[in-house]
C-alpha positions as CSV (number, residue, x, y, z in Angstrom):
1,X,92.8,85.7,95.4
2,X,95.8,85.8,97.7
3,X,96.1,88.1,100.6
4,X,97.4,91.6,99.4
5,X,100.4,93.8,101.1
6,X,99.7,97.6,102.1
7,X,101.5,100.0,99.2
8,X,102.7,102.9,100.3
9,X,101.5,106.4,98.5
10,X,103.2,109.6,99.0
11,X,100.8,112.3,97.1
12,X,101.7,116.1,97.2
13,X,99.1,118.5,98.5
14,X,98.8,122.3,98.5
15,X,97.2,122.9,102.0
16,X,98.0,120.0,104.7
17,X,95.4,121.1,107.1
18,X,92.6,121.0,104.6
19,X,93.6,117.8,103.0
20,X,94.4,116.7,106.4
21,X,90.8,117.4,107.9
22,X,89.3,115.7,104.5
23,X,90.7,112.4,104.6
24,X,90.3,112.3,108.3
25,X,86.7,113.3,108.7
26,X,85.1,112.6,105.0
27,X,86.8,109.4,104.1
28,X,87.3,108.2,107.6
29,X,90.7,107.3,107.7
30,X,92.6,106.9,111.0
31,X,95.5,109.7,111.3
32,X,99.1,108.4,112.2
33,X,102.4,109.7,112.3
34,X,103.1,113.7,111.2
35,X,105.2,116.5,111.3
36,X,104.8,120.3,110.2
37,X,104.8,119.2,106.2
38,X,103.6,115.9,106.4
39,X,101.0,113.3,107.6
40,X,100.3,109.9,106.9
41,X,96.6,108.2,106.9
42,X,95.8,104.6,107.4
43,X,93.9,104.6,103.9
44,X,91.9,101.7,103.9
45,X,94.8,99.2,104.9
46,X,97.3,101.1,102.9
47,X,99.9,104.3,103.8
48,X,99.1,107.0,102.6
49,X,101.2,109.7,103.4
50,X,100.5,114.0,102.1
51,X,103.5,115.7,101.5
52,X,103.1,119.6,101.8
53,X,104.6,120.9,98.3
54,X,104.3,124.1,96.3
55,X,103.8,122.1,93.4
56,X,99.6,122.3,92.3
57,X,98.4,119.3,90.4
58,X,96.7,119.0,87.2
59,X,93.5,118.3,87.1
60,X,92.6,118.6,83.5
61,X,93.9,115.1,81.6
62,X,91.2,112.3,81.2
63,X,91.1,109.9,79.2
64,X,87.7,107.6,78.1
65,X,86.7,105.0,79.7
66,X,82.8,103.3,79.6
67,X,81.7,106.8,77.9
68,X,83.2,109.1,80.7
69,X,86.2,111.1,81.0
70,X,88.4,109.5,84.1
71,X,91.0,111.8,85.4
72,X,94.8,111.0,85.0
73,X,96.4,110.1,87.0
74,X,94.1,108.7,89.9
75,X,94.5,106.6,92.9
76,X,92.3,104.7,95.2
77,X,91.0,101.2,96.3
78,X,88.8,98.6,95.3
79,X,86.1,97.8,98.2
80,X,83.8,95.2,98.9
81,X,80.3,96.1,96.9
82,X,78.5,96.9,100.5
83,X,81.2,99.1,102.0
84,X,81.6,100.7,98.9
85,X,77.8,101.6,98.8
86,X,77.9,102.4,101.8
87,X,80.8,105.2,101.3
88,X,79.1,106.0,98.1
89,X,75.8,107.2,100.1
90,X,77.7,108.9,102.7
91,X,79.7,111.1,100.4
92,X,76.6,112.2,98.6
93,X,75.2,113.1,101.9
94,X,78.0,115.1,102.1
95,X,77.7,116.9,99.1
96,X,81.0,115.8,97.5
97,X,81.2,117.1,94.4
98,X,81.9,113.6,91.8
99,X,83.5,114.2,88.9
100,X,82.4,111.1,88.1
101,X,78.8,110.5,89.7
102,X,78.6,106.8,91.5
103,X,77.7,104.3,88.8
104,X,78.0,100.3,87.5
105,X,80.7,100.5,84.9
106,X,80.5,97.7,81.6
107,X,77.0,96.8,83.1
108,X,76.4,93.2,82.0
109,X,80.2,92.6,81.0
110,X,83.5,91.1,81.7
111,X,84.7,93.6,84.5
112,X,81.6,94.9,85.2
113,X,82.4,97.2,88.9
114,X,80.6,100.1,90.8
115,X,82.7,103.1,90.8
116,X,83.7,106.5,91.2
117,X,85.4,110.0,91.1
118,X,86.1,112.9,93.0
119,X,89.3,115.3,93.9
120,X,91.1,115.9,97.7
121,X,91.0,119.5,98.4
122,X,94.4,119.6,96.6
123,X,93.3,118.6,93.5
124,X,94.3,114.4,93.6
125,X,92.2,112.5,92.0
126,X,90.5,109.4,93.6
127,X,88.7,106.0,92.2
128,X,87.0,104.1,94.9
129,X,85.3,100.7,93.2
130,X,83.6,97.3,93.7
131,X,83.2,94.6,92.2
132,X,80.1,92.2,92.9
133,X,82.6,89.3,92.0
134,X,86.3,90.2,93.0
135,X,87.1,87.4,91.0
136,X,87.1,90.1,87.8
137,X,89.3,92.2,89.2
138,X,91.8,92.0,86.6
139,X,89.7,89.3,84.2
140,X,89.5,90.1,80.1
């Protein structure tokens, strides 16, 4: 698989200091550059940057996938299957509340990838997931 580029995320969030304090101390991401209504978080090799807005977002759509209801939209990263049990364990330690409880996903298929869900404080949705062969990241 060639070598990926950063993207760059700009997500809006409802309190900056809260949402601030949880990707900086539960996910572990390094804090960059900021101002009063903004902040930007080196999120595992990719910008991500929280834009205080009035704007509260909506946590209700899902749609199916594997038997579960995934939110809509959703954003994260695919990590390797260690580091991603790793994080896995440590957020459950923490008591993050999953909306969608770590799990193997099309156990025994094409695909098949350890995943998971949970919200910010400001109600974004995140995926992190692994595969056990990164080869199937985007096989059919």
């Amino acid at each position: 698989m060639p070598s990926l580029s950063p993207f760059h995320l700009a997500i809006p969030v409802s309190d900056l200091d809260q949402t601030r304090t949880f990707y900086r101390e539960t996910l572990g991401c390094e804090e960059g550059r900021s101002s009063d209504h903004w902040v930007d978080f080196n999120f595992f090799g990719h910008q991500l940057v929280l834009h205080i807005t009035d704007v509260k977002q909506a946590i209700d759509s899902s749609n199916a996938v594997d038997g579960k209801d995934v939110p809509v939209p959703h954003f994260g990263v695919v990590l390797g299957w260690e580091v991603w049990n790793d994080l896995a364990e440590r957020l459950t330690r923490q008591g993050i509340q999953f909306v969608i409880e770590p799990y193997i996903r099309f156990k025994g298929k094409i695909g098949e990838q350890a995943t998971m869900f949970f919200y910010d404080p400001s109600g974004n949705a995140l995926e992190f997931k692994a595969f056990k062969d990164q080869s199937q990241l985007f096989a059919k």
